[in-house]
C-alpha positions in Angstrom: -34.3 -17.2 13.4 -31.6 -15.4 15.6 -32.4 -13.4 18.4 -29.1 -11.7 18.3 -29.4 -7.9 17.9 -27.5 -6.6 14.4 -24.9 -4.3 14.7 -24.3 -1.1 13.2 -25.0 -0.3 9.8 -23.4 1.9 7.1 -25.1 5.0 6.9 -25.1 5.6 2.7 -25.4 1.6 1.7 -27.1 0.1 5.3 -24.7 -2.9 4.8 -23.5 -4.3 8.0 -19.8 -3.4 9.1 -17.4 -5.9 7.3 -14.5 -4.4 9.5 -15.2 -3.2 13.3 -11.8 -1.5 13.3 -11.8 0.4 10.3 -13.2 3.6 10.2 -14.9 3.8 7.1 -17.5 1.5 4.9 -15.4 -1.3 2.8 -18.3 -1.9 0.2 -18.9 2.2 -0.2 -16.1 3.8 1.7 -18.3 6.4 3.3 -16.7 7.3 6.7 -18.5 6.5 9.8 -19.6 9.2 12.5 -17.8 9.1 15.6 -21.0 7.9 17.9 -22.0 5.0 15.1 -20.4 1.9 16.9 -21.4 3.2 20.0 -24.0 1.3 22.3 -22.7 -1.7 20.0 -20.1 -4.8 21.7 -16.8 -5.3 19.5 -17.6 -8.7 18.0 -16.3 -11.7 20.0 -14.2 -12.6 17.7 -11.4 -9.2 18.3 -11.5 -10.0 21.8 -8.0 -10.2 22.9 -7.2 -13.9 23.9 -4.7 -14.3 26.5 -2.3 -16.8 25.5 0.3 -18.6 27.8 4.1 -17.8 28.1 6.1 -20.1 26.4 9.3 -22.1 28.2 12.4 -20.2 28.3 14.3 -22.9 26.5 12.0 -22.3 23.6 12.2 -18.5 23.6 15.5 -19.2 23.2 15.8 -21.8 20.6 12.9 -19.1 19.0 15.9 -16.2 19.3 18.5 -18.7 17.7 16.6 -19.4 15.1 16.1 -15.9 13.9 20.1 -15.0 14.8 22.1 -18.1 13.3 20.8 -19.6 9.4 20.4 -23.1 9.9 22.5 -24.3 6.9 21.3 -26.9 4.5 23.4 -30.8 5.7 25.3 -31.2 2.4 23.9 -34.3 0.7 26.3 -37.6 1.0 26.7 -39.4 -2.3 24.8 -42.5 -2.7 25.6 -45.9 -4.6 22.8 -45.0 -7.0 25.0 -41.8 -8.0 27.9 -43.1 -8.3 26.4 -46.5 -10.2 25.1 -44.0 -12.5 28.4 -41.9 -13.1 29.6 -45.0 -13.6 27.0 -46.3 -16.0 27.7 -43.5 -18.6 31.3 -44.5 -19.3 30.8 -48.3 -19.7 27.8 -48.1 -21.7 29.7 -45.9 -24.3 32.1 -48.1 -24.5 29.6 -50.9 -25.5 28.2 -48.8 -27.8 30.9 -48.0 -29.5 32.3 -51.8 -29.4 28.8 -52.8 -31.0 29.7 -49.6 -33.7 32.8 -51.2 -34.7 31.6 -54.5 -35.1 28.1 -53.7 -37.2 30.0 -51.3 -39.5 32.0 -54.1 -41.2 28.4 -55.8 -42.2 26.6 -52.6 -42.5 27.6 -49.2 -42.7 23.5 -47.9 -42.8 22.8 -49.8 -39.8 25.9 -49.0 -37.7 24.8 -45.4 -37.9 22.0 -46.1 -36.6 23.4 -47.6 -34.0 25.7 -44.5 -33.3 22.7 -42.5 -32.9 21.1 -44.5 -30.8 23.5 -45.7 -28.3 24.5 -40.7 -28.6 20.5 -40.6 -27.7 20.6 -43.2 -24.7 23.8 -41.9 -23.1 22.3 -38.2 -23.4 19.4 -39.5 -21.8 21.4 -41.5 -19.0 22.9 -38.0 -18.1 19.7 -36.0 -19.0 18.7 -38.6 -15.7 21.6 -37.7 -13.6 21.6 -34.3 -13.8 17.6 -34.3 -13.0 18.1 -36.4 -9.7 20.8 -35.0 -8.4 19.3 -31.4 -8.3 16.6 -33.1 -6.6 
């Protein structure tokens, strides 16, 4: 059990004071009489803490950084990028070398691989466009 004294209560619901600074209940709103908190210590924790000065050469890189936008480095290009870029082009050309060559045996089957070699080259740039927005 605590042998700390309670503070001041509300005077319409008796709940104890959720907010020391306010000047009014924030469960029933009632306002509080002027002499309520009296003969009561603010809680510890709204004691003001002094805190120690910081260096000059961080109050002014603190200043700096509110005055001048610290701009984004540009991103370099990596080999993955560029393997990738590269990637497009070539397989379409194999695709459409392996087109050419199934149509003669079968026309069904080099549609099929028309669409499939479309839905892997939209997916090799569906892949590029994700990472480099990343």
């Amino acid at each position: 059990m605590s042998t700390a004294t309670p503070g001041p209560r509300c005077p319409r619901c008796r709940r104890p004071l959720a907010a020391w600074r306010l000047e009014h209940c924030v469960y029933c709103g009632e306002s509080f009489p002027a002499e309520l908190k009296q003969g009561f210590d603010a809680p510890e924790a709204l004691k003001w803490v002094e805190r120690p000065a910081l260096p000059p050469d961080v109050s002014r890189k603190l200043e700096m950084m509110k005055i001048v936008p610290a701009g984004a480095p540009k991103k370099s290009r990596s080999l993955v990028t560029v393997a990738g870029a590269l990637s497009v082009p070539i397989f379409g050309a194999i695709f459409y070398l392996l087109y050419t060559l199934v149509r003669r045996l079968s026309p069904t089957t080099a549609i099929l691989v028309l669409v499939g070699g479309a839905g892997f080259l939209a997916y090799l740039a569906w892949i590029g466009v994700r990472s480099s927005k990343v």
